[in-house]
VOGU-3710 file (C-alpha; in Angstrom, 3 decimals, decimal comma):
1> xxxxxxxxxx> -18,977/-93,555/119,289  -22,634/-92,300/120,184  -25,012/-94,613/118,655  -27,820/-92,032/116,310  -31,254/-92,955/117,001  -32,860/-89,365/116,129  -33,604/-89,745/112,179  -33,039/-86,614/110,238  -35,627/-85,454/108,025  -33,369/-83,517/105,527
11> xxxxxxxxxx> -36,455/-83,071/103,031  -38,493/-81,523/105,243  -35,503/-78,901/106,933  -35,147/-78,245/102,962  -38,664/-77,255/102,412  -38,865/-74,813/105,686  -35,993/-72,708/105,032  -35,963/-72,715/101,141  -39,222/-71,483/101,786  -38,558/-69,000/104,253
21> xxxxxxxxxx> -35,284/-67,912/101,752  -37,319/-67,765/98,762  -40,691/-67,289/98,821  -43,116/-64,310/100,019  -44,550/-66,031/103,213  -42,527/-64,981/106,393  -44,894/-68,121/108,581  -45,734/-71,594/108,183  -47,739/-73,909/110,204  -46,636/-77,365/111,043
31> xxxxxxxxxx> -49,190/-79,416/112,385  -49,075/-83,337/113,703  -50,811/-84,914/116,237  -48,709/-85,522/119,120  -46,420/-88,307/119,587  -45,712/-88,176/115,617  -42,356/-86,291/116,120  -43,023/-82,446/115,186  -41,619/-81,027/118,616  -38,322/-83,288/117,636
41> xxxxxxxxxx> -38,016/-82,460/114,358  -37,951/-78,350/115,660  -35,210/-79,246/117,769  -33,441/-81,345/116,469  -33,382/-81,090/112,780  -34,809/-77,385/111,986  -33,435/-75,546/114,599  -29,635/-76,580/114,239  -29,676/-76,832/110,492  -30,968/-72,952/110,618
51> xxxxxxxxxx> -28,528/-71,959/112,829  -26,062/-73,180/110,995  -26,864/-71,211/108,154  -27,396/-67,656/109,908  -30,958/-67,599/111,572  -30,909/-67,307/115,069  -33,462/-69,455/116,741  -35,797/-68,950/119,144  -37,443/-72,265/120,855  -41,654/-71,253/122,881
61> xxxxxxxxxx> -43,191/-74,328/123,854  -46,597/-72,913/125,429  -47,319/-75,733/126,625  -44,513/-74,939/129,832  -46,303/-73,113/131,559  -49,867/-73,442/130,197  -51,162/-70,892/132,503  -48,974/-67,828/131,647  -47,842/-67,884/127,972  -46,189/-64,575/128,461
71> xxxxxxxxxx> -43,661/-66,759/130,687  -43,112/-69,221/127,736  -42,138/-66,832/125,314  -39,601/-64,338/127,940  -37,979/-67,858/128,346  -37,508/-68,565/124,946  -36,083/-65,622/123,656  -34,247/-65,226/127,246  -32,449/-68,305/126,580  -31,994/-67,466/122,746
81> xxxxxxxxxx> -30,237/-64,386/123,741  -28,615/-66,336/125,908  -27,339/-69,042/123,096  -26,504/-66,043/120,867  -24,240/-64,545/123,369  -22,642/-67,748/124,252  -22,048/-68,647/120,450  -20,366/-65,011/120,064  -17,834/-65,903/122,785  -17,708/-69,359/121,327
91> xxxxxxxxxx> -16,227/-67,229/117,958  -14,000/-65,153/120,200  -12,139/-68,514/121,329  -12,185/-69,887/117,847  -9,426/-67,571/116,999  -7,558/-67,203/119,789  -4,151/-69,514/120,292  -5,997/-71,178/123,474  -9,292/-72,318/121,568  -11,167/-75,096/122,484
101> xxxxxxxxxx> -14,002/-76,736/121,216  -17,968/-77,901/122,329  -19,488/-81,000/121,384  -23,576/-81,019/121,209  -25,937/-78,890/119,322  -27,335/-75,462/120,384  -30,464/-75,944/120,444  -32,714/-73,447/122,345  -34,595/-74,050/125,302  -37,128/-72,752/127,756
111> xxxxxxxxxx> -35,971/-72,029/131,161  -37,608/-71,639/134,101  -38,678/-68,037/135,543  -40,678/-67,403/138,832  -44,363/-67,197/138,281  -47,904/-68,212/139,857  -49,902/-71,121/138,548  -52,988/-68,940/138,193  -54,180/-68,139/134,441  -52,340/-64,971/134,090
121> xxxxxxxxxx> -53,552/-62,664/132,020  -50,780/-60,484/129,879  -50,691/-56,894/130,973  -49,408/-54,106/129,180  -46,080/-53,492/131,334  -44,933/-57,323/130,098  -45,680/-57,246/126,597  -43,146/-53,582/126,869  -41,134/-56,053/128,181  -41,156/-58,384/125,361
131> xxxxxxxxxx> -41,205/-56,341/122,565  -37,719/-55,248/124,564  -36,299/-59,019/124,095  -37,693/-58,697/120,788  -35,871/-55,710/119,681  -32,816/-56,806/121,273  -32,740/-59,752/118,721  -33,868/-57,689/115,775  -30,850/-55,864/116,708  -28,765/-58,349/115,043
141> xxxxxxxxxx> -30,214/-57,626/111,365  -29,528/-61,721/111,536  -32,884/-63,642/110,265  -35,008/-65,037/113,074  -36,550/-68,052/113,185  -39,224/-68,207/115,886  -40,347/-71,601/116,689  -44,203/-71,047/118,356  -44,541/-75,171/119,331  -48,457/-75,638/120,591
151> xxxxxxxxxx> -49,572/-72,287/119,310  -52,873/-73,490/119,107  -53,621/-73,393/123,232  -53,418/-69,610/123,074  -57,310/-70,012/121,829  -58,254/-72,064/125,176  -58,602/-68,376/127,251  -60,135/-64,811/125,843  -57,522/-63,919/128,740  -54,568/-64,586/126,220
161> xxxxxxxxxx> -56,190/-62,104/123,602  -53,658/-59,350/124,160  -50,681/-61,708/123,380  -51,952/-63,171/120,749  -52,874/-59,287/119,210  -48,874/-58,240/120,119  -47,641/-61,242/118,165  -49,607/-60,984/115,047  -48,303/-57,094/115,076  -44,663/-58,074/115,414
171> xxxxxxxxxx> -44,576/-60,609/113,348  -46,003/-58,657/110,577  -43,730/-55,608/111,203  -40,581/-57,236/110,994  -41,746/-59,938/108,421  -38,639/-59,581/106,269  -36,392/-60,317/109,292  -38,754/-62,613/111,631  -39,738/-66,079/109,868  -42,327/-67,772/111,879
181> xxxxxxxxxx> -43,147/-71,846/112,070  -46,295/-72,250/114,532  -46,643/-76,011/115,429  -49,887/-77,473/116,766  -51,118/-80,858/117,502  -55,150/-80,221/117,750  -56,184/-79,542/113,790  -59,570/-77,863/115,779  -57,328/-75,530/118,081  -55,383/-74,331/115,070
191> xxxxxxxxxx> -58,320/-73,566/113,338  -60,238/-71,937/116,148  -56,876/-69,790/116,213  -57,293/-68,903/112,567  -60,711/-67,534/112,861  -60,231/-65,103/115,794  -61,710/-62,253/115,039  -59,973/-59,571/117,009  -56,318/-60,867/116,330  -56,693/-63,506/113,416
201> xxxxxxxxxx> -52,772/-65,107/114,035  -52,352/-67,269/111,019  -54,362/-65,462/108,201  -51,251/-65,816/105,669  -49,472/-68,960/107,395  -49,263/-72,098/104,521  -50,129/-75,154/106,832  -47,993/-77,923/106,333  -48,521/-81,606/107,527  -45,624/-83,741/109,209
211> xxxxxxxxxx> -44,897/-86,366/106,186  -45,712/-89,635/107,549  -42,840/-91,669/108,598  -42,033/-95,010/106,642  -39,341/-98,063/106,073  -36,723/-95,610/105,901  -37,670/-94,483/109,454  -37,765/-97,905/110,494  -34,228/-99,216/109,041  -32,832/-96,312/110,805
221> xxxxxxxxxx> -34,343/-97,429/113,919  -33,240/-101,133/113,320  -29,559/-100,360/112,354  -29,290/-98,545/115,611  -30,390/-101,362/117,459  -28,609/-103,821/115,823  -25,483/-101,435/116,611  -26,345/-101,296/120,682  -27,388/-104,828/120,589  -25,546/-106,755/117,866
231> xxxxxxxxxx> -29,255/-108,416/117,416  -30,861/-108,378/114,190  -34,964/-107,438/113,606  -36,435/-108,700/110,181  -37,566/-105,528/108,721  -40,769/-107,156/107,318  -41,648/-107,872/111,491  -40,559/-103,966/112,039  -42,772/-102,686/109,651  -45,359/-104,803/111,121
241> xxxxxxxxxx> -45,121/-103,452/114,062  -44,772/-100,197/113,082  -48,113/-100,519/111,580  -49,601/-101,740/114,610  -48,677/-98,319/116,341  -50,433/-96,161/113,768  -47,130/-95,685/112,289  -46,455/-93,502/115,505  -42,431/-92,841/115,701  -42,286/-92,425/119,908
251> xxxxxxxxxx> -44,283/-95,668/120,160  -42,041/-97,531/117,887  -39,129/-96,264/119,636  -40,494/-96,687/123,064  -40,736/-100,612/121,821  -37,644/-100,347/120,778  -36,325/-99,481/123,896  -38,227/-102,245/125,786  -36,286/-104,711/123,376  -33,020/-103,497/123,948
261> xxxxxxxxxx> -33,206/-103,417/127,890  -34,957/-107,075/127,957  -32,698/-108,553/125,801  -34,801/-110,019/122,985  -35,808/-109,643/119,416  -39,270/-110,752/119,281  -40,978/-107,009/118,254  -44,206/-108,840/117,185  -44,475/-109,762/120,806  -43,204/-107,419/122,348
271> xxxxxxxxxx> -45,440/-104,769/120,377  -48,787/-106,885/120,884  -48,124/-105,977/124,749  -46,916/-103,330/124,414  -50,192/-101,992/123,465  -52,717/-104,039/126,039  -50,547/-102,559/128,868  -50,583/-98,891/126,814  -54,658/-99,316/126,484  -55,369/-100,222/130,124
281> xxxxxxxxxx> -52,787/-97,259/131,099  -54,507/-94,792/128,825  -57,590/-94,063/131,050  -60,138/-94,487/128,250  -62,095/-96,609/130,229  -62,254/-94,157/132,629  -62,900/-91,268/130,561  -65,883/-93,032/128,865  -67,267/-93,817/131,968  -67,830/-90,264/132,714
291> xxxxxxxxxx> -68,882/-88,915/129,238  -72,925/-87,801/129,341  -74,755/-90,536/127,274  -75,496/-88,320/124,387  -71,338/-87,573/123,855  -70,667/-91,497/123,813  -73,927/-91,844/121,311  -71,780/-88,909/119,073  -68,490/-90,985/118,789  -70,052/-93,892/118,363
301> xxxxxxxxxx> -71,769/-92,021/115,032  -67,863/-90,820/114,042  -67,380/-94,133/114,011  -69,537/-95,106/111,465  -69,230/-91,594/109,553  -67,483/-87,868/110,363  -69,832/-86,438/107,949  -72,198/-84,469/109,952  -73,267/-85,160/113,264  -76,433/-82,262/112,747
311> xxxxxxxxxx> -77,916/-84,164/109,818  -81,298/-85,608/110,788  -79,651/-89,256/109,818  -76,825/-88,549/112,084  -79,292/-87,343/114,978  -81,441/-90,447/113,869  -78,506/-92,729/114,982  -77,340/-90,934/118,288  -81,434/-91,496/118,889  -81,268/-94,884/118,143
321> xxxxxxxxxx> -78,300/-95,652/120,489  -79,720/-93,392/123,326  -83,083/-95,132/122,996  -84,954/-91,816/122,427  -87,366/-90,705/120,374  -85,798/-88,392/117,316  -87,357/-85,317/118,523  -85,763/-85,595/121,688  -81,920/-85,504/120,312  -81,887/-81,692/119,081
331> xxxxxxxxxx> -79,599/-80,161/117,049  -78,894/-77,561/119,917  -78,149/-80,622/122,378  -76,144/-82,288/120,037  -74,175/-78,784/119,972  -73,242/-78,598/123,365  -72,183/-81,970/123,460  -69,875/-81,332/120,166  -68,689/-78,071/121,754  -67,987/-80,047/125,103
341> xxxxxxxxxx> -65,331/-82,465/123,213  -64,001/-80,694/120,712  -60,312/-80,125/121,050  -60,075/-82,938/123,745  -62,168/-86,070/122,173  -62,901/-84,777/118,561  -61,367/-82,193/115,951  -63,244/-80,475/112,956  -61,028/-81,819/109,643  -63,048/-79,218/107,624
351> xxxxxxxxxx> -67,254/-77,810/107,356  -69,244/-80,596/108,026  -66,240/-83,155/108,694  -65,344/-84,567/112,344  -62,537/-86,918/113,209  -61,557/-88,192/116,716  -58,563/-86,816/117,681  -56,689/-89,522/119,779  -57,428/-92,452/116,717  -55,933/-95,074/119,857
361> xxxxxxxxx> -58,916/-93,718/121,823  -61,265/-94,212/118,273  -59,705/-98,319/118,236  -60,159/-98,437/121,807  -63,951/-97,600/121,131  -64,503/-99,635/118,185  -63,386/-102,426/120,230  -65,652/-102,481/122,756  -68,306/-102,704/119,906
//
């Protein structure tokens, strides 16, 4: 019998497609930073679950082929046709006297097509070509749900303009049929996506966070490895741990796994090296070293505050840790250096309201204090 790790988040599937069943939106947003489990809970719980109850899924990770979005998306709904066509033979068999049955979920996948590395810029004969996989799909009159996972990286380019312009058209054409869930892991990239001008994406999406995980989470995770180990874990250590990690699922499960293939039960220990080893492999030493002096004098303000970083207190502080006079640290040079590290170091939570957006790399900081 195959040991479950994956824990289902039945309360969340509910909310997505009783939404998408019920209400007037036709797109919701899911955002989480990475590592908390909102790629896995696509394909693993949404995805199936929908299927099962008449939507046809289609699977675009854009961060594949993070060059050429265009490619991302004629793989997913390539390889959704693909799944539907596969599930209609799968019928076909299902009544026939020499049926046979599949085990495994059909979940939907990218797969690889030919293309350059180069930023490619969508031309006109490929989005024809997509609204044709579109249409073919839309020929189904089934509902579609389109997974978008990483939407937020088609506002890294201008180049990706045009695709972003042909989604928010199709989307809202067939809005009865398509239901949209964009996923994104950079709050400041989602929100730079919501304010394009030209082709705003996600003016009606509802944004939804990814429910932190708890002790539920982490029994799950126990009673698994008590069932491929026979060893028991206090849960009062496991939730210990868990804390430790931020309450970050694929670290706790990546401890997890170091546990079961050394053979012991100590998850305090294990944990506590778990993260000097993940620290020193992180490269935030190195990627401090080669900030500009006025970007580490910024985050070491977030750390004291994220509210403001123009204010003439704020400016007063990156000053005081540059050594420089006030009138020296502008607002216009503390601009650039904000519009240097935003999306990779720091994320705007809302007007006036900064946050780092790695918090390991925000301890990791605070640390060397």
């Amino acid at each position: 019998m195959t040991i479950q790790w994956h824990y289902r988040r039945s309360e969340l599937i509910d909310e997505f497609l009783g939404t998408f069943i019920t209400a007037s939106t036709n797109t919701l947003t899911l955002f989480a930073p990475r590592r908390m489990g909102k790629t896995e809970f696509i394909l693993y719980d949404l995805i199936p679950v929908a299927s099962d109850r008449g939507f046809v899924p289609v699977y675009v990770s854009f961060w594949e082929h993070r060059n050429d979005p265009v490619r991302c998306l004629q793989a997913g709904l390539a390889q959704a046709q693909k799944d539907l066509k596969w599930a209609q033979k799968l019928r076909a068999f299902e009544f026939s006297p020499k049926s046979f049955q599949l085990a495994g979920e059909g979940v939907s996948a990218s797969v690889e097509l030919p293309g350059a590395s180069a930023l490619q810029r969508p031309d006109d004969n490929q989005l024809v070509a997509l609204r044709s996989l579109f249409n073919q799909l839309l020929a189904t009159r089934k509902p579609i749900l389109l997974c978008l996972d990483e939407i937020q990286h088609l506002a890294t380019d201008t180049a990706f303009e045009p695709l972003v312009y042909f989604l928010r058209t199709i989307i809202d054409r067939h809005r009865e049929q398509l239901k949209v869930v964009y996923t994104g892991s950079s709050r400041d990239g989602l929100q730079r996506l919501f304010r394009r001008r030209k082709a705003p994406l996600f003016q009606s999406s509802s944004q939804v966070d990814l429910p932190e995980l708890g002790a539920s989470f982490v029994q799950h995770i126990l009673a698994a490895f008590a069932e491929a180990s026979g060893r028991q874990v206090p849960l009062s250590e496991a939730l210990g741990a868990f804390r430790l990690v931020k309450k970050v699922p694929f670290e706790f499960r990546q401890i997890v796994d170091i546990m079961l293939r050394a053979g012991v039960s100590d998850i305090r220990q294990v944990t506590e090296s778990y993260l000097v080893e993940s620290i020193d492999t992180a490269g935030y030493q190195d990627a401090w070293a080669a900030m500009k002096p006025i970007d580490q004098a910024i985050l070491m303000r977030l750390l004291m505050s994220g509210h403001g970083l123009y204010s003439d207190e704020a400016r007063a502080a990156i000053a005081d840790y540059l050594g420089l006079p006030l009138h020296q640290v502008t607002k216009h040079a503390v601009q650039n250096a904000v519009n240097r590290m935003r999306g990779v170091y720091i994320t705007r939570v809302e007007h006036g309201v900064w946050d780092f957006e790695d918090q390991q790399f925000r301890d990791w900081i605070a640390d060397q204090m």
